[in-house]
C-alpha positions in Angstrom: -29.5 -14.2 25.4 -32.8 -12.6 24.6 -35.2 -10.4 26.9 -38.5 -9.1 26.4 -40.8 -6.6 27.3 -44.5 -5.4 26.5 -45.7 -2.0 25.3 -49.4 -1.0 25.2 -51.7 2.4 25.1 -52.4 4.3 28.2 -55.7 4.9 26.3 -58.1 4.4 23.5 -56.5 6.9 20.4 -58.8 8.6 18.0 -56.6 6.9 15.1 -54.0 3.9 14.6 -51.0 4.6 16.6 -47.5 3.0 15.1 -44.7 2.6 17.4 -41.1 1.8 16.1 -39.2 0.2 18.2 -34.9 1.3 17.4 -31.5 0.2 19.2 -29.4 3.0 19.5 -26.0 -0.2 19.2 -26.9 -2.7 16.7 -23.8 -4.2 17.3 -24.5 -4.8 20.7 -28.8 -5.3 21.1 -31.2 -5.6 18.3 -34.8 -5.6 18.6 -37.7 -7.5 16.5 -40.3 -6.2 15.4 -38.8 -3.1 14.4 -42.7 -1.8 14.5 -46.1 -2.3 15.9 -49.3 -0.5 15.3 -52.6 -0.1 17.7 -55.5 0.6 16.1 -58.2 1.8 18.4 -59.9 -1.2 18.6 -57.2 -3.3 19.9 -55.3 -0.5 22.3 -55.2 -2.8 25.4 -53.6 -5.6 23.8 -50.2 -5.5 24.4 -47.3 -6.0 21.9 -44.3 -7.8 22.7 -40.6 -6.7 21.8 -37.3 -8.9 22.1 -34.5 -7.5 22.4 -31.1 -10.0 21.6 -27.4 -9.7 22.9 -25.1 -9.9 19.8 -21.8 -11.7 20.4 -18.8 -9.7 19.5 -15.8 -11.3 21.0 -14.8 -8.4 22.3 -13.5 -8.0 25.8 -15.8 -4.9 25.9 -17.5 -4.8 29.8 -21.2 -5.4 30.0 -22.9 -2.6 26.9 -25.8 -0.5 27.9 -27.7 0.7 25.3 -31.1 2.6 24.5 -33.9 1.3 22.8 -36.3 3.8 21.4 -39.7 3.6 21.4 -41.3 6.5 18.7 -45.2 6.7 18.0 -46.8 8.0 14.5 -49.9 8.8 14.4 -53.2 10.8 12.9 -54.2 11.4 16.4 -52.3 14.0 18.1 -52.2 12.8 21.2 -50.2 10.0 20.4 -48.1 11.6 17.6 -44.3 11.2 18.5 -44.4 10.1 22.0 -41.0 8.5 22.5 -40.4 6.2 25.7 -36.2 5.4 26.1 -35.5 1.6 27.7 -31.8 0.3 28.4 -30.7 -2.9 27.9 -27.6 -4.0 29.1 -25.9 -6.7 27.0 -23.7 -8.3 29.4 -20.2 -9.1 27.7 -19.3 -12.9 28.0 -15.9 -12.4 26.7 -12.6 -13.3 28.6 -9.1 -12.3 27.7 -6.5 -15.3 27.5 -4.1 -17.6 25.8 -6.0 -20.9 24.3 -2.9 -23.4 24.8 -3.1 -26.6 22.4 -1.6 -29.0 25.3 -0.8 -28.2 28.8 2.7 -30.4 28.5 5.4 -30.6 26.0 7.8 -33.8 26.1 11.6 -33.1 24.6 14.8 -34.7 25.2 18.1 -33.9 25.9 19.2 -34.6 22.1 17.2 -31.7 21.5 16.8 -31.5 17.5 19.8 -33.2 16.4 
């Protein structure tokens, strides 16, 4: 299952601001694109992250885990701001026995 969110600038930045966008459990979330850049003439427009549950059929409980947000840039103001989000990737798996057939016929002559 796949979630999304939006980042944008607070504010018009002197020079292009790139953001990288990490999961701390790439096991558990990923998240596309892995980087986005403002440039000061687009700061308001905002950018669009998914973030994807992987399936690890693991009877592991519902995973929270951190996606980073880290900026870069010329202008100091937004050089390395870093914003923390958690996702949770709920866990789907069940523990049980998968059973070919839910009867068995013998009889009494057994194998002989």
């Amino acid at each position: 299952e796949q979630s999304n969110f939006t980042v944008r600038l607070n504010s018009k930045p002197a020079a292009a601001v790139r953001v990288q966008v990490i999961s701390a459990d790439t096991t558990e979330v990923i998240v596309t694109p892995s980087n986005f850049t403002f440039h000061p003439e687009d700061w308001r427009t905002r950018q669009t992250v998914i973030a994807t549950g992987k399936r690890d059929s693991v009877v592991d409980n519902n995973q929270l885990v951190s996606i980073f947000l880290i900026s870069e840039s010329e202008d100091v103001q937004y050089s390395n701001l870093q914003y923390e989000i958690i996702a949770t990737n709920k866990d789907i798996d069940v523990a049980g026995l998968m059973v070919s057939t839910e009867t068995v016929i013998t009889t009494e002559a057994g194998g002989q």
